[in-house]
C-alpha positions in Angstrom: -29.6 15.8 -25.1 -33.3 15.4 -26.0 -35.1 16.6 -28.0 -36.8 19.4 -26.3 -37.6 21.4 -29.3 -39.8 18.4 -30.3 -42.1 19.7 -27.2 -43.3 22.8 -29.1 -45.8 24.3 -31.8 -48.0 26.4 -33.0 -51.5 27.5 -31.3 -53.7 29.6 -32.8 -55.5 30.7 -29.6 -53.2 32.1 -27.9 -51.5 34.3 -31.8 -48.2 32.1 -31.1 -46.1 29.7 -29.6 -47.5 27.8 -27.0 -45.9 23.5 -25.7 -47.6 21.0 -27.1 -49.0 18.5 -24.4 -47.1 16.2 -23.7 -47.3 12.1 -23.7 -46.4 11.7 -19.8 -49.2 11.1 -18.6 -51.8 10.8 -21.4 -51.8 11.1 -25.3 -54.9 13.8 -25.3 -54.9 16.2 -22.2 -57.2 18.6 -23.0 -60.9 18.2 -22.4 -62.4 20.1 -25.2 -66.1 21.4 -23.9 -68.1 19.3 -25.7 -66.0 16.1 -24.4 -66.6 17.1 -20.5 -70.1 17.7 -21.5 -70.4 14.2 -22.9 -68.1 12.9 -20.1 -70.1 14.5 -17.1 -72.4 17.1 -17.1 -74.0 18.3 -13.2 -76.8 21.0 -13.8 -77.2 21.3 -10.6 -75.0 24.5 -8.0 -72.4 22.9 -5.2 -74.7 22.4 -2.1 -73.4 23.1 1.3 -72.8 18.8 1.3 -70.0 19.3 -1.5 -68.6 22.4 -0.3 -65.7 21.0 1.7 -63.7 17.9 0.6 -64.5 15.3 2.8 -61.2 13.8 5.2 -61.6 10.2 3.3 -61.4 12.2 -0.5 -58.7 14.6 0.9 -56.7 11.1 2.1 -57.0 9.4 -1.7 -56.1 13.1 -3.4 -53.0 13.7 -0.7 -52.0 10.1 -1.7 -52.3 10.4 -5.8 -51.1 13.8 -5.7 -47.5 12.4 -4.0 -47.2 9.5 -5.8 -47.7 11.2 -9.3 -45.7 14.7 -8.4 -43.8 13.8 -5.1 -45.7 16.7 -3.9 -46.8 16.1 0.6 -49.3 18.4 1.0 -49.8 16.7 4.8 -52.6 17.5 6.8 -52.9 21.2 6.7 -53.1 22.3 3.3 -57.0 20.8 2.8 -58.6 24.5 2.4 -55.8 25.3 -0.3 -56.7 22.2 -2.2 -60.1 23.0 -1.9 -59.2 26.2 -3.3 -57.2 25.4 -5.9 -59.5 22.1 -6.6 -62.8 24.3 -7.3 -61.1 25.3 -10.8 -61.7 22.1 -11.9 -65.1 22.0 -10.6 -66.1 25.1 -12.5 -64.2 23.9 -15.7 -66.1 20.6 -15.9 -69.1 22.0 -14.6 -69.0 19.7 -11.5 -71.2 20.5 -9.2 -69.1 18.9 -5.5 -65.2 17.6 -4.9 -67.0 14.2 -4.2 -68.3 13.7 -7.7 -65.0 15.1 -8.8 -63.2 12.3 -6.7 -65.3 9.9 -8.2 -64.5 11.2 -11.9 -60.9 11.2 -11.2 -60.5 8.2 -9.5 -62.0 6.5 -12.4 -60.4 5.0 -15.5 -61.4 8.2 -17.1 -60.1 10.5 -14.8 -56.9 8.7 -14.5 -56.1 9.1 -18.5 -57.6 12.9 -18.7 -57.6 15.2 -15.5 -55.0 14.0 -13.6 -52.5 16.4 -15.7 -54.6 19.2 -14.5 -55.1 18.0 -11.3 -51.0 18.1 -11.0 -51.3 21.6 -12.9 -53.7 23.2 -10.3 -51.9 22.3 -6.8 -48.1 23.1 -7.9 -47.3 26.6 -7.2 -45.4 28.5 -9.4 -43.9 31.6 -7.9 -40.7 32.9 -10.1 -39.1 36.6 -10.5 -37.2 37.5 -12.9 -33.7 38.0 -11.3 -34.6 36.1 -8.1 -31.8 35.2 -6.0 -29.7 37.6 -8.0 -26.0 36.4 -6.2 -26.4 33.0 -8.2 -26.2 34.9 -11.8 -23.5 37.3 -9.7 -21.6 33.6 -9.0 -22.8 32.1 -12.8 -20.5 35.1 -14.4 -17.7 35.7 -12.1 -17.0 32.5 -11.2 -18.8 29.1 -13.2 -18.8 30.6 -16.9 -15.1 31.6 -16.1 -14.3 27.9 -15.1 -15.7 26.6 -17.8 -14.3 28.8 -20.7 -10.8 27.2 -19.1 -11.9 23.3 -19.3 -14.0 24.0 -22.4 -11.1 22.9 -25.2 -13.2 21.6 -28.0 -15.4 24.7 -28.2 -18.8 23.0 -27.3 -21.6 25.1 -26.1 -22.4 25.2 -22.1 -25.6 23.8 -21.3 -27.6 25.0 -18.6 -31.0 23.7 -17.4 -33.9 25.6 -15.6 -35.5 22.8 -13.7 -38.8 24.1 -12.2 -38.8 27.2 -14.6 -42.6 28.1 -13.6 -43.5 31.0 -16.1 -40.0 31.6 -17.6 -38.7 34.2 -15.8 -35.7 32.0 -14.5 -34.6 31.2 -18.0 -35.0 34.3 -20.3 -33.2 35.7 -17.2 -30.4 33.2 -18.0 -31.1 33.7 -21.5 -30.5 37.8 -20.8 -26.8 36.5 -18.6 -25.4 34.7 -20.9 -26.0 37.2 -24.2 -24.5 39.9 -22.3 -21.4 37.2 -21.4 -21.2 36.6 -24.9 -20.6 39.8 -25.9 -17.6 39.4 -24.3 -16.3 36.2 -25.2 -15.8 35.4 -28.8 -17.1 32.1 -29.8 -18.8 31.5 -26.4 -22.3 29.0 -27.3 -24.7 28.3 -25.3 -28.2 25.6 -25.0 -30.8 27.3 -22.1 -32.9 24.0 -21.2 -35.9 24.9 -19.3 -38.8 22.2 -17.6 -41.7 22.2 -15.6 -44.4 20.2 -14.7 -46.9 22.5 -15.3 -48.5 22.5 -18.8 -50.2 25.8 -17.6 -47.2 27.7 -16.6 -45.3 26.4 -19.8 -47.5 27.9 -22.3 -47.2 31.1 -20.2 -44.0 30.8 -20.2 -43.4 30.1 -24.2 -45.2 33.3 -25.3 -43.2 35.1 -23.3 -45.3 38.6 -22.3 -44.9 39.7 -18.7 -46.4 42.9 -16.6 -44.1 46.6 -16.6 -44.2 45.5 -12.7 -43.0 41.9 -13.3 -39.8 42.8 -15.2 -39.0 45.7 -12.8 -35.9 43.7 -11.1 -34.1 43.7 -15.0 -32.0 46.7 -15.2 -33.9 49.4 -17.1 -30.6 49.0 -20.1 -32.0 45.7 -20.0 -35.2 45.7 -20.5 -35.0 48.0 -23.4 -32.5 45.8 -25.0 -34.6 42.6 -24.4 -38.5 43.4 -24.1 -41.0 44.7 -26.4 -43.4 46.8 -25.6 -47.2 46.4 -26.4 -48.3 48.8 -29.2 -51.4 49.2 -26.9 -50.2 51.9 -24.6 -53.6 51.3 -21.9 -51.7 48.0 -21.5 -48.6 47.8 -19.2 -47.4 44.4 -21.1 -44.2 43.6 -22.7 -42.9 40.6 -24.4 -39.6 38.5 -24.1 -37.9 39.8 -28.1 -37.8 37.0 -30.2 -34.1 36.0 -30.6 -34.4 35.7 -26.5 -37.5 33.1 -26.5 -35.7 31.3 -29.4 -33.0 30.3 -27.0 -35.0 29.0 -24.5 -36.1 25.2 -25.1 -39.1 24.3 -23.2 -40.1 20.6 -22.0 -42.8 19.1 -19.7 -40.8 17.2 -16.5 -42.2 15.5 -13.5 -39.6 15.5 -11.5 -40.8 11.4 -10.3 -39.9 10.4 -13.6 -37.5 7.3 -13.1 -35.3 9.1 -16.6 -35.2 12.9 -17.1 -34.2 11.9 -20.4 -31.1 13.9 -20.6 -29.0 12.7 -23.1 -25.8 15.2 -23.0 -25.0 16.2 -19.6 -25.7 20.3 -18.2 -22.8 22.1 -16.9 -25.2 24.1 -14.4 -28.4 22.9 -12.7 -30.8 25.9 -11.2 -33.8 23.7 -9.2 -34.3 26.8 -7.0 -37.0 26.9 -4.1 -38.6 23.6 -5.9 -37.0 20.9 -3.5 -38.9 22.6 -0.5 -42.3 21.3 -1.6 -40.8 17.3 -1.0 -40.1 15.3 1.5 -37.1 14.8 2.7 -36.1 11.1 0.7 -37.8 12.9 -1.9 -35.4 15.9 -2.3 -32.9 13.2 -2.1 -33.9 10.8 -4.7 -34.4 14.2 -7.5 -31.4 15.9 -6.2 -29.2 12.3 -7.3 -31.2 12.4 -10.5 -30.3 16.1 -11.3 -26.5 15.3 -10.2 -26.5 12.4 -12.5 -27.8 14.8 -15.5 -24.5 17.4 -14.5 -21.1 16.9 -15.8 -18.3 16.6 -13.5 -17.3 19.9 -12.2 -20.2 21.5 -13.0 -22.8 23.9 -10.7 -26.1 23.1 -9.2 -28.0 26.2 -7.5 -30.6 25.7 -4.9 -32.5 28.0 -3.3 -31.4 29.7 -0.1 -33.8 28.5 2.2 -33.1 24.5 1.1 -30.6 22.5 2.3 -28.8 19.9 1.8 -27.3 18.8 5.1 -26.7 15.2 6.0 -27.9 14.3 2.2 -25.8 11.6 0.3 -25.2 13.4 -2.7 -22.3 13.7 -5.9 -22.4 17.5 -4.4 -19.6 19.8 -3.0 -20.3 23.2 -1.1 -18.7 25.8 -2.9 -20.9 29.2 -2.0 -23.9 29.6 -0.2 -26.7 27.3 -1.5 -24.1 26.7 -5.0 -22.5 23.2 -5.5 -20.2 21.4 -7.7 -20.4 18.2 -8.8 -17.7 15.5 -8.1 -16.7 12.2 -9.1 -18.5 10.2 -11.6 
């Protein structure tokens, strides 16, 4: 396995953990202010001419955004980019999307926004406890399988692929502790990636809304969250031996090696596939299958399919698969 940990440190703005940026697609992602003031300072307000992204820019940003993240945002998702686009606009204190083409599509642009170009248009909605029969089938049925095969008393590795925010992991990272407790001398390695450098840092700290963690069981959340001494905030925060299990790790899913080194024994790429086209899903479902052990589980989410797809992947529950043959 990689060295995910590697991914991680220290950041004084946000009073904790936050992931280090990663080398993927540049060495230095961040813009500090007085670099996009040097690189591109506009004075002047959007005028009505740069309020709308013209059909050629929209074309060139469709185009970069699939090749870099696989993402087809087709022809009816312009106002959304727009949307999601003028947060870049205000950041850089660009005054249209044309001159922000024209900084992106530059050598520039290429080596220091196109992270955040990727961060702003990949949506990230995650609860914790979503699709709750796959952690029902996780218990009762893979952890089971693999305490029987599991003869040399390695740990079982499980991978949040697409973790958005983290509630998909610490709510792995809550199933398996409560496993443990059961099973003496049961290890295990949470593995958690996303593209989203955003999201990541979010998802590192760990502090969530009293509304967000309302689907944990209330036994649950007083056993795992923190609440904030400040009692006019409604905030808690993931305890620490929790966010200590959970390694975090920048991924583009059109990366030709994920960079797995030891193999999972359970995939969850939940309601992440939907956002591809179809030889897309394809090409990173055979990628996620090649980083599964034999016999192990991948979890989708309900509404994807994999129907009429050649893949190392055999039906076993709704939207749950196992993986065969080498």
């Amino acid at each position: 396995m990689a060295n995910w940990r590697q991914h991680a440190r220290k950041s004084p703005s946000r009073g904790g953990n936050a992931l280090a940026r990663s080398n993927f697609f540049c060495n230095n992602c961040e813009l500090t202010q007085g670099e996009s003031g040097r690189l591109l300072r506009f004075a002047q307000p959007m005028t009505a001419h740069g309020e709308y992204i013209s059909s050629r820019d929209y074309k060139r940003l469709c185009q970069l955004i699939y090749q870099q993240a696989g993402i087809n945002l087709g022809t009816e998702r312009k106002t959304m980019l727009e949307v999601r686009i003028k947060r870049r606009l205000r950041a850089l204190d660009i005054p249209s999307y044309s001159h922000y083409c024209d900084y992106l599509f530059g050598h520039q642009g290429m080596k220091e926004e196109l992270i955040h170009l990727i961060d702003v248009v990949t949506t990230n909605k995650t609860d914790f406890f979503r699709e709750a029969g796959h952690f029902d089938y996780l218990v009762q049925n893979a952890l089971p399988e693999f305490m029987e095969r599991n003869t040399n008393g390695r740990p079982f590795v499980i991978w949040s692929a697409g973790c958005s925010t983290g509630e998909e992991p610490y709510t792995m990272a809550i199933v398996l502790n409560e496993f443990a407790q059961t099973r003496p001398g049961f290890r295990f390695r949470i593995l958690a990636s996303d593209i989203s450098n955003t999201v990541l840092d979010d998802a590192v700290v760990g502090v969530y809304s009293e509304a967000e963690i309302q689907p944990v069981a209330s036994h649950l959340r007083r056993k795992y969250f923190m609440r904030s001494r400040d009692k006019s905030r409604s905030k808690v925060r993931v305890v620490p031996e929790l966010r200590r299990q959970v390694e975090f790790r920048r991924l583009n899913f059109m990366d030709a090696d994920y960079r797995m080194q030891e193999k999972a024994d359970a995939v969850f790429c939940r309601n992440v596939i939907i956002y591809f086209d179809r030889p897309t899903q394809e090409r990173i479902l055979q990628k996620l299958s090649d980083c599964l052990v034999v016999g192990g589980h991948m979890f989708v989410g309900h509404a994807e399919t994999l129907h009429d797809m050649t893949l190392p992947l055999s039906p076993l529950a709704p939207s749950v698969y196992r993986r065969i043959h080498g």
